[in-house]
N, C-alpha and C positions, 0 to 999 in steps of 0.2 A: 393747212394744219392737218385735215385728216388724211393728204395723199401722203406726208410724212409719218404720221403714225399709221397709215396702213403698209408701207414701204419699212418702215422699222419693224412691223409683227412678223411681218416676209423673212424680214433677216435673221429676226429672233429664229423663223420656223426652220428656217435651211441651216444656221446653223447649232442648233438646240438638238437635233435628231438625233445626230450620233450619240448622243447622252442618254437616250432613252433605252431601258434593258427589255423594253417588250419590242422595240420595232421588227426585229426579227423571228418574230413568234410563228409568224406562218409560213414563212420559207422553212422552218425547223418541223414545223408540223408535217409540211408537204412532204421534206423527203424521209419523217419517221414515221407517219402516219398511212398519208393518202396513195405514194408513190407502191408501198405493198397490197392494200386494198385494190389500187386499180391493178395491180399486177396479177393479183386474183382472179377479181369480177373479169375482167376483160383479157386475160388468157397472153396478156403481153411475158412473153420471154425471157426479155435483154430489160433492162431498166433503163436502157437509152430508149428504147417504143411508146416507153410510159409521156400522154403529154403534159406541155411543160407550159408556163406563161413565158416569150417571148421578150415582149414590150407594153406598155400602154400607153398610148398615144391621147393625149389633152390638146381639143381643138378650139379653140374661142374664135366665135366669127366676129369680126368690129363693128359689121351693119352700120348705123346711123353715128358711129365716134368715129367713124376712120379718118373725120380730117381734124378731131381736136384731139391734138399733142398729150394735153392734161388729162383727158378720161383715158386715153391709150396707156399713159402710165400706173393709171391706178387699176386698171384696168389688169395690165399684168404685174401689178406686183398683190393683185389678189390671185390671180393663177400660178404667182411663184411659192403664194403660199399655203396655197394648197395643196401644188405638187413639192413641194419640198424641195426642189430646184429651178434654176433660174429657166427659163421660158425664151423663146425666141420672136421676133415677128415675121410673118411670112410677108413680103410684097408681092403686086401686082406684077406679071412679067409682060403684060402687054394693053393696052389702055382699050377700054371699050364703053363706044362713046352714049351707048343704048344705060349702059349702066351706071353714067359717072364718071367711069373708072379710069385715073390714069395710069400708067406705066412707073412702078416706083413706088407706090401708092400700099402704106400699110393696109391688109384687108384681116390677120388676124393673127392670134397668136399661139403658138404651138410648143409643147413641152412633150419629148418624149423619154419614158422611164422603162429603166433594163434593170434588169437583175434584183437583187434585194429591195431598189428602189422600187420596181412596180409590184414587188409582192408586198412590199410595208404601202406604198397607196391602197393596192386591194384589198387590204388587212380595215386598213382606216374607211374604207370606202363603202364595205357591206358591215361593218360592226357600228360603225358612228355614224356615217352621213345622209345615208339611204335610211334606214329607220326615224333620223329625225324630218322625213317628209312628212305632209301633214296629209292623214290618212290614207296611210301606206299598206296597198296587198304587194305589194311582190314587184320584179321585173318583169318585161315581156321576154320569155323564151323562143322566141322566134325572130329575133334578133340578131340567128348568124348568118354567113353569105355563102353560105356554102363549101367554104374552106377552114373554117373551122374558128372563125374570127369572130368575135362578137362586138355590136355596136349600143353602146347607151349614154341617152340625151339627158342629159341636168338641166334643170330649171331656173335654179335659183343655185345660187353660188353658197347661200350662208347655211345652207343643210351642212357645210363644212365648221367645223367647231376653231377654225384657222381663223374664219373673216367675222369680224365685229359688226352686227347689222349697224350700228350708231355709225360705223366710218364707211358703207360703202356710196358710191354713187346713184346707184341703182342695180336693180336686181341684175342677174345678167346671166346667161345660159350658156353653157358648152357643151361637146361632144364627147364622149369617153370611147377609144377604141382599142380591145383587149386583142390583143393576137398571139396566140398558140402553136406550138407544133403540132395538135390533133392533125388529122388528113380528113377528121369528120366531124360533122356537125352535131351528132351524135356524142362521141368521143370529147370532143370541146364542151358541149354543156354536162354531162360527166364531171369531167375535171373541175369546171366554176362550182358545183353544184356542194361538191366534196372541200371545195376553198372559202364556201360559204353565201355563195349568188342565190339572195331570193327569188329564184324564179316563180311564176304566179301559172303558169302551166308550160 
């Protein structure tokens, strides 16, 4: 019952979106807003120099479900409803016998968002989800890799106002990974900072 109504809120969420008249509120910001600001502050040119969000990359690792079918699917159709599209599973491409692991073998699930889609996640992400952590200062700014990428870890899934705590299975954690055209790490928390990333120093 509840991997059906959590598979139903999924669907509700992917396809209910296009309906909403704020989802693209900050892709509209960025290029009337932030895209002249930084062209200012940072002495850019061309309005192609100015950086941009890329992709956001949604990593869920399967740990301890990767051999139950049933948590795998509840599993991702809370990641599809969070990211607002369907989600993929990544398998294993070579079996390793230290870990378990066979060859084939689901190890996690991955959603990757372009365009409007990862600026309406990031819109949802630092205005609704991050705030409802439970005593929250900020993100860690030290967080990129030096090419101007940034990485941040979630906890708990239901900081998303998508997943119903009464239907999940258990808490469950992913990776969020933001990548940019900055060429600096400098330049990339800039950008996030201006799209609205609590950074905490």
């Amino acid at each position: 019952m509840a991997e059906k109504a959590t598979k139903a809120k999924a669907s509700e969420t992917v396809a209910g979106k296009s309906t909403n008249p704020d989802r693209y509120r900050l892709r509209k910001r960025y290029r009337d807003e932030i895209v002249p600001q930084l062209m200012k502050e940072r002495g850019y040119k061309n309005v192609n120099e100015v950086p941009k969000l890329v992709k956001i990359v949604l990593n869920m690792r399967l740990g301890d479900i990767k051999d139950n079918s049933k948590s795998i699917q509840l599993a991702q159709a809370e990641l599809d409803s969070i990211a607002g599209q369907h989600s993929v599973l990544v398998k294993a491409k070579k079996s390793v016998s230290n870990f378990k692991l066979r060859e084939g073998q689901s190890i996690a699930i991955k959603v990757t968002l372009r365009g409007e889609n990862a600026y309406e996640f990031f819109d949802r992400l630092v205005s609704i989800a991050l705030p409802r952590v439970r005593d929250f200062r900020g993100v860690s700014g030290k967080s990129f890799d030096g090419r101007g990428n940034y990485a941040l870890g979630i906890k708990d899934q239901t900081i998303f106002p998508e997943i119903s705590y009464e239907l999940i299975e258990k808490i469950r954690g992913f990776d969020v990974d933001v990548v940019t055209t900055a060429k600096t790490d400098e330049d990339a928390k800039l950008l996030l900072t201006k799209l609205g990333m609590p950074f905490k120093n």
